[in-house]
C-alpha positions, 0 to 999 in steps of 0.5 A, a space after each residue: 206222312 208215311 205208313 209208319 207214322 200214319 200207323 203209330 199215331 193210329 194206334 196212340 189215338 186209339 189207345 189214349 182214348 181207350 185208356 180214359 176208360 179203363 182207370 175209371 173202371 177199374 177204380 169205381 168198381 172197387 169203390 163201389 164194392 168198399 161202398 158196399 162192403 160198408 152197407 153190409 157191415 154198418 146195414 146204412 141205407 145210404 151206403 146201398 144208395 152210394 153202391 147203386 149210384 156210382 154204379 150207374 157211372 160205372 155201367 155207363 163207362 164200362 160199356 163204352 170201354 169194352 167197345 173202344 177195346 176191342 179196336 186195339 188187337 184187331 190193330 195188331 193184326 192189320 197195321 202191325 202184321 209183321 210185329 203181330 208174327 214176330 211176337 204172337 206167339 208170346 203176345 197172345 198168350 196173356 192175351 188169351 187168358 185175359 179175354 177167357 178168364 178175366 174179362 168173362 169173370 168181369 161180364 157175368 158178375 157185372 149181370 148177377 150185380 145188376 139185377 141180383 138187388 134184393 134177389 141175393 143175400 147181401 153177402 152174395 150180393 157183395 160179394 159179386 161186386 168185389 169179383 167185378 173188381 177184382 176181375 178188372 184188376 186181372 184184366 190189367 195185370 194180364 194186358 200188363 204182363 204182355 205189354 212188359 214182354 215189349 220193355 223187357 223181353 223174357 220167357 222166350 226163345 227165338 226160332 226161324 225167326 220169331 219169338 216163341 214163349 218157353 217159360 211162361 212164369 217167367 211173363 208173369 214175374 217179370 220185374 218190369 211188370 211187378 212195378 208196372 202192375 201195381 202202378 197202374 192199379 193204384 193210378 187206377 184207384 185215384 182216378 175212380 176216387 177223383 171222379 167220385 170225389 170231383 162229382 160229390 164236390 160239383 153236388 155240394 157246391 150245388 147244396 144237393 143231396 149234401 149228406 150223400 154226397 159228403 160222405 161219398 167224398 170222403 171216402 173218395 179222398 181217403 181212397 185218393 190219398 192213399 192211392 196217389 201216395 202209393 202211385 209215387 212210391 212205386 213210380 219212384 221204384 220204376 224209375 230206379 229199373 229204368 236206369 237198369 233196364 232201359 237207361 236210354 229211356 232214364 237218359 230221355 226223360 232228363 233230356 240227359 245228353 252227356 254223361 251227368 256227373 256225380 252226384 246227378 242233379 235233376 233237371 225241372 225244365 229245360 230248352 232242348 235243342 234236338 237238333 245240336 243235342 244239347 240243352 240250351 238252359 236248364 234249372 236243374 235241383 242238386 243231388 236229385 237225380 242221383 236219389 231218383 236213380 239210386 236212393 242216395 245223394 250220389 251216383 252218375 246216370 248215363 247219358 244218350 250219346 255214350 248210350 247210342 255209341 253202346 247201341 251201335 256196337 250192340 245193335 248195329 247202325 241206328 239211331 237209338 236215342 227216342 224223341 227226347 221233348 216228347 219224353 222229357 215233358 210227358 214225364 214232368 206233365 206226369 210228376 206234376 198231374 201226381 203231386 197236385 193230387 197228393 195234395 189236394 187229396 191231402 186237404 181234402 182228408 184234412 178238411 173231413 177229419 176237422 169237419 170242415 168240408 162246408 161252403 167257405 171252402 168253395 175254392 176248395 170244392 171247385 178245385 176237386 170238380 177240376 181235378 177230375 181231370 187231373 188222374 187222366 192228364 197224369 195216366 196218359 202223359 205217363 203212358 206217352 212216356 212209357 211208350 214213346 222212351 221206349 222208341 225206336 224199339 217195338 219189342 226192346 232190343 228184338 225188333 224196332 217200330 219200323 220193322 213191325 209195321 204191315 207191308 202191304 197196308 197203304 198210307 192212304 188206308 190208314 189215313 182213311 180210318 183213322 179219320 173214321 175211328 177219331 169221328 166215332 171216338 168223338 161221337 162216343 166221347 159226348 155219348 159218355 159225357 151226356 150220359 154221365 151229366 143225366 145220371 149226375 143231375 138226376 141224382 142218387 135218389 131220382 130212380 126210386 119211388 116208395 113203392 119200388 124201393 125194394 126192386 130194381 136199382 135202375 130207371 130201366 129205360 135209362 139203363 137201356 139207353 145207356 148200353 145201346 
């Protein structure tokens, strides 16, 4: 392999790996606030009980988050130099403001949470939480903002050679990041209400803390509907820009090698032959890809070879067409992992509203243990997609992967630590899954006692050992 490829798959390891993380924090803490919210207004103990709980879960991957994040722009400036010079000047503005602004608002009301118990009004106390969360989400939509500059470039100008920001709105209303945003937040919030909805469905099979626990899971299925909901309406939108902005993409994830017709029918599964550029069997669904395109059962979509003919003349010489299996299935993987959890969260609310969420739906209960995985199997195959359709580009239509890379970094030293971060990852992956097992067996109530109920809401020594 060579630097090139050595580099990017670097940076996809690092990245996925952060990006288990960053959804489940962004979600918890906006459950936990509703959980909250929920304790101030109705005054039940056991919402408080909810709140202190999850949060231990939320304290737990907010740390190792933070510490898998910081790897990802120290990559920019040592495997990505000449990407890093092209672009820095744009690229690190939202940067910079959410480093000094969000993510300082996230640390210091994350610290006035955890030891403001019974030291701040309940109100105030709330009200911490609900900037946590809220400091989460500016978090993405700053990191967001300059990944959309990279799908669609706007705001800039380009001078002696490099892009420099000269509209800085025209980042933040960017219509790439005005879908982009609100689809990550809400695949955010699913992933935090399938973990809680997954743990309390793991203690219920176990007939521990039953009342608890039932009540966390339906919140957490309520939450979960809602929000996979939301995440295929505006996945559906994004879909529509695609075919505006990026059609070579749109051609990619329907494996779409000749122009389709009209109407376009959408293509389940297919035998793609990259090679021959063609596919050689297909099961396709009528009509379909002219509504995903259009919103309306008629409508051509372009396909890759009339779009690479359009890019050589716009471009130069090249080949633009990205690697079309990994697209293609990324985004069916995606569009599967999402109506699976419509589903499932659509039961789940059926069962709670009917009162049903007992033992004879075990079958039920383990299916949702499982669909823990679900909101990370559909996060990551759609930021594959997002990313590898996006190929050969680095920055659309500016500067392609290859032209990004670092000129004097060696394959060898990208070899060397990229086996050194995946061996740390997977230390820190089984920290994480032992930490969270301990917090989950222990249960809500195993760091009280009758005499410390009013003080800290955490076994400290566990809280300690969590953050080292």
């Amino acid at each position: 392999m060579d630097v090139i490829m050595l580099s990017r798959i670097q940076f996809a390891a690092t990245t996925i790996f952060h990006f288990f993380f960053v959804p489940v924090s962004i979600g918890l803490a906006f459950m936990i606030a509703i959980m909250e919210t929920m304790y101030v207004v109705k005054g039940k103990e056991e919402y408080k009980h909810m709140a202190k709980f999850w949060g231990k879960l939320f304290l737990i991957n907010f740390a190792i988050g933070v510490v898998t994040g910081i790897l990802q722009e120290f990559q920019f400036g040592m495997n990505w130099s000449s990407y890093s010079r092209f672009v820095g000047d744009v690229f690190g503005a939202p940067l910079a403001v959410e480093a000094l602004l969000a993510f300082f608002m996230e640390s210091t009301f994350i610290g006035l949470w955890i030891f403001g118990w019974e030291r701040l009004s309940k109100k105030v106390h709330a009200l911490c939480i609900w900037l946590v969360a809220i400091g989460t989400i500016l978090s993405a939509f700053w990191i967001l903002a300059a990944n959309s500059f990279m799908q669609r470039p706007v705001g800039f100008t380009i001078n002696n050679g490099r892009a420099e920001m000269n509209d800085f709105f025209a980042l933040i209303k960017n219509g790439q990041l005005l879908l982009e945003f609100p689809h990550t937040i809400l695949a955010a919030f699913m992933t935090g209400a399938f973990l809680v909805a997954g743990v309390s469905a793991y203690k219920l099979l176990k007939k521990k803390d039953v009342q608890f626990f039932k009540k966390s899971f339906v919140i957490a299925t309520v939450i979960g509907l809602v929000s996979s909901i939301g995440v295929a309406l505006v996945g559906h939108q994004q879909a529509q820009y695609l075919v505006k902005t990026q059609p070579m993409k749109m051609a990619a994830t329907e494996a779409l090698w000749e122009n389709s017709g009209d109407p376009a029918p959408w293509t389940v599964t297919a035998f793609i032959d990259t090679k021959n550029q063609k596919n050689t069997a297909e099961f396709q669904i009528p009509y379909l890809l002219s509504f995903l395109s259009y919103s309306k059962f008629s409508g051509e979509v372009q396909g890759m070879k009339e779009l690479q003919a359009q890019y050589e003349q716009q471009y130069g010489p090249g080949d633009y067409i990205p690697p079309v299996r990994t697209t293609f299935w990324s985004f069916r993987v995606m569009v599967a992992s999402g109506t699976l959890l419509i589903l499932l969260s659509m039961y789940g609310v059926y069962l709670a509203a009917r009162k049903k969420l007992e033992n004879r739906n075990k079958w039920f209960l383990r299916l949702m243990v499982f669909a823990i995985s679900l909101p990370i199997i559909a996060n990551t195959s759609g930021w594959i997609m997002t990313e590898i359709g996006r190929q050969p580009w680095t920055v659309f239509g500016l500067m392609t992967t290859a032209d990004g890379v670092s000129p004097s970094v060696t394959a060898g030293q990208v070899l060397f630590s990229l086996i050194a971060f995946i061996g740390i990852y997977a230390v820190l992956a089984v920290v994480m899954v032992y930490l969270f097992i301990r917090v989950i067996k222990k249960g809500p109530y195993a760091a009280e006692t009758p005499a410390e109920t009013s003080s800290d809401p955490f076994d400290k020594e566990e809280y300690r050992h969590a953050i080292s």
